[in-house]
C-alpha positions as a Markdown table, in Angstrom:
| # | Residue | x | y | z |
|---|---|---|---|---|
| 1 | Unk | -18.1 | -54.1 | -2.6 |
| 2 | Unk | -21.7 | -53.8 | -1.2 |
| 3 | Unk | -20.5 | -52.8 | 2.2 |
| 4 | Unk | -18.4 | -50.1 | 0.8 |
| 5 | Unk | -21.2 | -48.3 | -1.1 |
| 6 | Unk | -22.5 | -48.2 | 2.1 |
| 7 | Unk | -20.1 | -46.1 | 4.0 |
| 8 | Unk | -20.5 | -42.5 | 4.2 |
| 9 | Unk | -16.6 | -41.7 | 3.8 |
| 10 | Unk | -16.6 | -43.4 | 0.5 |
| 11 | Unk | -19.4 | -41.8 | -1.0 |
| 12 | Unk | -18.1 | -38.3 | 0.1 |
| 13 | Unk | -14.9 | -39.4 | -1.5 |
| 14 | Unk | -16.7 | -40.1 | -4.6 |
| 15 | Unk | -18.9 | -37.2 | -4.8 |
| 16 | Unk | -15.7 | -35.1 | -3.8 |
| 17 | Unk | -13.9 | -36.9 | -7.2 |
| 18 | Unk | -16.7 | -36.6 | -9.5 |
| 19 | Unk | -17.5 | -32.8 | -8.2 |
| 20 | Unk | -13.7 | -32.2 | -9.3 |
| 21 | Unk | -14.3 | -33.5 | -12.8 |
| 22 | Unk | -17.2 | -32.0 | -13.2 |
| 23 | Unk | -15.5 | -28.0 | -12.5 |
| 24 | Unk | -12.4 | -29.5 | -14.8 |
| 25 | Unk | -15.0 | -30.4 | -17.4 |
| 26 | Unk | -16.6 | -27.1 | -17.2 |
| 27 | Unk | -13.9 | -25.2 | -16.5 |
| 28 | Unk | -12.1 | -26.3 | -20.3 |
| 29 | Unk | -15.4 | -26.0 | -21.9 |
| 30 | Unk | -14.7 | -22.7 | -21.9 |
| 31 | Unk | -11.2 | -22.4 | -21.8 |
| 32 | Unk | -10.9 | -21.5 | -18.6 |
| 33 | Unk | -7.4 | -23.1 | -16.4 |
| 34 | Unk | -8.4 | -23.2 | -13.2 |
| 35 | Unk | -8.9 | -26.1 | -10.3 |
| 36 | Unk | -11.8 | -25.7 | -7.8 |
| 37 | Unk | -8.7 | -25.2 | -5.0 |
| 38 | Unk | -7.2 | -22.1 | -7.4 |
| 39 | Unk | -10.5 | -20.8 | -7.3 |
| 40 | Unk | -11.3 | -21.4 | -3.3 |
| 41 | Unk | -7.9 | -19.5 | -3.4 |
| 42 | Unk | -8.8 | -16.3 | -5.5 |
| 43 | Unk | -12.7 | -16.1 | -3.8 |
| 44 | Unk | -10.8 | -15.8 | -0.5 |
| 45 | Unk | -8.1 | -13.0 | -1.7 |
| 46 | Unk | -11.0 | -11.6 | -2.9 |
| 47 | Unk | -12.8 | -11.7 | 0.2 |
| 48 | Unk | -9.9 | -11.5 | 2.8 |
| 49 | Unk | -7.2 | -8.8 | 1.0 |
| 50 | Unk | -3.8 | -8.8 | 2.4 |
| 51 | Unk | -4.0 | -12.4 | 4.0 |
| 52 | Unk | -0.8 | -14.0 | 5.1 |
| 53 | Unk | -0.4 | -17.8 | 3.0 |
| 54 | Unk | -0.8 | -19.7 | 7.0 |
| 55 | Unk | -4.3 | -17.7 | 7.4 |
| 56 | Unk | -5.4 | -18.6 | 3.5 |
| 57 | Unk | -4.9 | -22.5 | 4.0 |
| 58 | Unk | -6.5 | -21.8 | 7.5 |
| 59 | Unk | -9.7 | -20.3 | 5.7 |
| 60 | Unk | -9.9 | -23.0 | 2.6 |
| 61 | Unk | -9.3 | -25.9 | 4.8 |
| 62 | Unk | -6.1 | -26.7 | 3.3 |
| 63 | Unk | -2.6 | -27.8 | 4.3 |
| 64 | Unk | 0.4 | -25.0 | 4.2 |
| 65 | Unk | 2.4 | -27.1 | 1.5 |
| 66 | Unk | -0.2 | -27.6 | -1.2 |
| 67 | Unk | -1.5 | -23.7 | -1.2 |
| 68 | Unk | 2.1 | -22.5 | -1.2 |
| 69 | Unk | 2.2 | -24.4 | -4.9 |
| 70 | Unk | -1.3 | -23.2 | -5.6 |
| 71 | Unk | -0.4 | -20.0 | -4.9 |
| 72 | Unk | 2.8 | -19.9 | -6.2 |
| 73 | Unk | 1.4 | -21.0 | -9.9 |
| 74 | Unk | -1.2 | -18.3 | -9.1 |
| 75 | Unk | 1.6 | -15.5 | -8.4 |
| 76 | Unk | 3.4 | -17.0 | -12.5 |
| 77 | Unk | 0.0 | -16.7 | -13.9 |
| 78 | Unk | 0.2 | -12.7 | -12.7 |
| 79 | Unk | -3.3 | -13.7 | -10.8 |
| 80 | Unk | -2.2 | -13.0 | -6.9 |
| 81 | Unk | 0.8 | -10.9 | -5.8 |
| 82 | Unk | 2.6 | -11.5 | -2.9 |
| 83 | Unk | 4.0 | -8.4 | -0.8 |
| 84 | Unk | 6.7 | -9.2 | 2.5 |
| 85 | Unk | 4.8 | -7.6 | 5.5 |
| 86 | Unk | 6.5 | -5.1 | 6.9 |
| 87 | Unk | 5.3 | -6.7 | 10.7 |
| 88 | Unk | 6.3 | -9.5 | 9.7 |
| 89 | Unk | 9.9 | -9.9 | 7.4 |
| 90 | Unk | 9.0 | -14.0 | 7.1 |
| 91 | Unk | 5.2 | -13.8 | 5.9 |
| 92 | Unk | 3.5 | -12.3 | 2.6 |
| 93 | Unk | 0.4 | -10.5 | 2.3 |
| 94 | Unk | -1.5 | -12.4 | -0.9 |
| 95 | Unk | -3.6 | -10.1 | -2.9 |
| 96 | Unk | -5.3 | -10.3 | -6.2 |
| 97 | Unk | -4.2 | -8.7 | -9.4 |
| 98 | Unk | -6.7 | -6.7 | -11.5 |
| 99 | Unk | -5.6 | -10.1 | -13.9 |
| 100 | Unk | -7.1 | -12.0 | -11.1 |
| 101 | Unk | -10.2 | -10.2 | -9.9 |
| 102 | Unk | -11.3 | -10.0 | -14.2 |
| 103 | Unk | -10.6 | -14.3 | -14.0 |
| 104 | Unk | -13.1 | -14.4 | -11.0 |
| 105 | Unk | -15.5 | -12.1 | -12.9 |
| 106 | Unk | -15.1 | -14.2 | -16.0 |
| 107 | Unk | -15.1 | -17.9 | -14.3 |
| 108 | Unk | -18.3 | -17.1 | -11.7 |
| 109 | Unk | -20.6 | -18.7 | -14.9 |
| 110 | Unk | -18.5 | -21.6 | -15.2 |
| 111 | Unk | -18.3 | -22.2 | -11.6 |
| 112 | Unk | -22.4 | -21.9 | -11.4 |
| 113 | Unk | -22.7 | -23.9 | -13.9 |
| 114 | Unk | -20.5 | -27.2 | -12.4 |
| 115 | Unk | -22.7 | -26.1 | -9.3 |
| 116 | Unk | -26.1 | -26.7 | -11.1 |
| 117 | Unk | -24.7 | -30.1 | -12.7 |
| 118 | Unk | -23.3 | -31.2 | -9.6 |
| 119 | Unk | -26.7 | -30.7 | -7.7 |
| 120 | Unk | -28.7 | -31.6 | -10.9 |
| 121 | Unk | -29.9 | -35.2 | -10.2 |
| 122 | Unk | -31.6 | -33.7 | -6.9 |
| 123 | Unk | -35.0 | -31.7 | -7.3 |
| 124 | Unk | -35.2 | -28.3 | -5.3 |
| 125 | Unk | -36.3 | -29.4 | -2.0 |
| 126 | Unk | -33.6 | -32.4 | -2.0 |
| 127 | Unk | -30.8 | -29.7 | -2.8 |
| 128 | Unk | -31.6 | -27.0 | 0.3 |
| 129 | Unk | -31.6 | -30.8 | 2.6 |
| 130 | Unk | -28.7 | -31.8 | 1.1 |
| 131 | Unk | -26.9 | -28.8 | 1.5 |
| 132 | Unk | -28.4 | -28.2 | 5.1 |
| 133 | Unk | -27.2 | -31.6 | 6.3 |
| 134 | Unk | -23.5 | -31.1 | 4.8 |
| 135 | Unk | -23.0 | -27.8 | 6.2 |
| 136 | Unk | -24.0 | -30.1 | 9.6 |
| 137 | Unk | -21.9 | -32.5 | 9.1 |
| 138 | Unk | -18.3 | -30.1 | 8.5 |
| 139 | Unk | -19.2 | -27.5 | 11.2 |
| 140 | Unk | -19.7 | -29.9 | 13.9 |
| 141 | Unk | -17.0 | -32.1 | 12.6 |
| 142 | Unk | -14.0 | -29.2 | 11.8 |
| 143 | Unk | -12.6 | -29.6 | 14.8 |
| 144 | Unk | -10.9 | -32.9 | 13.2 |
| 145 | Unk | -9.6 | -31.7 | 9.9 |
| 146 | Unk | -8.1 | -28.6 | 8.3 |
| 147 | Unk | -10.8 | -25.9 | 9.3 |
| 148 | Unk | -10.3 | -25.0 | 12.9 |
| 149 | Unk | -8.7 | -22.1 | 11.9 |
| 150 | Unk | -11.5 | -20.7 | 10.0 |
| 151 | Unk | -14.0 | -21.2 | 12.7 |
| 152 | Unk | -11.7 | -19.5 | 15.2 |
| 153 | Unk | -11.6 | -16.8 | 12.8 |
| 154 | Unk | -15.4 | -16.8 | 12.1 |
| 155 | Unk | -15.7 | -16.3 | 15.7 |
| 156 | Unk | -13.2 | -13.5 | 16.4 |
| 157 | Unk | -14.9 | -11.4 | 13.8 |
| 158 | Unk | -18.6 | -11.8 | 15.9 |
């Protein structure tokens, strides 16, 4: 077991499954029904309007399957609406409802607050390296999972 606390994979899975319990925790705290993916989702509709479902799991770093659930428990929840394009019969525009856009308004504490627990066990300094080296690590490495698509977005909009 030694060896394995010493792989970097592992730990990130770790931290990834105890960063998840921590937003649940949070989350029904204060009553709030929402995953950290859900929310990834509604930040983006917020910040991209009128995205096609392809482009969303492009921008999240997700697969196609799993946001067209996430999504489509979204759209019952009256949080996103999806609109056929009229460029495109086959693809929906996703949008957020005013149902939505008062959830992210309402949910931004809760989501600071897993954020601060998360992080908590690092002092200031440890938190900006932390985050520095991460955001080293997955934009030199998105070439090998779900976020190419985002970085070839990121650079079509410079």
């Amino acid at each position: 077991m030694t060896k394995l606390f010493n792989y970097p994979a592992h730990l990130i899975r770790r931290l990834h499954q105890i960063s998840v319990a921590i937003f649940a925790a949070e989350a029904r705290a204060t009553g709030c029904d929402l995953t950290p993916v859900q929310y990834g989702v509604l930040v983006t509709l917020r910040e991209h309007p009128g995205v096609d479902q392809a482009t969303l799991a492009g921008l999240i770093s997700h697969d196609r399957v799993t946001i067209g659930g996430v999504v489509a428990r979204l759209e019952a929840r009256g949080y996103v609406r999806r609109k056929v394009r009229a460029d495109d019969r086959r693809a929906r525009s996703l949008t957020l409802t005013k149902a939505g856009e008062a959830l992210l308004q309402n949910v931004e504490p809760v989501v600071i607050s897993a954020q601060d627990r998360l992080m908590s066990p690092l002092d200031d300094a440890d938190q900006q390296e932390f985050l520095r080296m991460i955001r080293i690590m997955t934009e030199t490495s998105d070439k090998f999972g779900r976020g190419a698509l985002h970085q070839q977005m990121l650079r079509a909009e410079d």
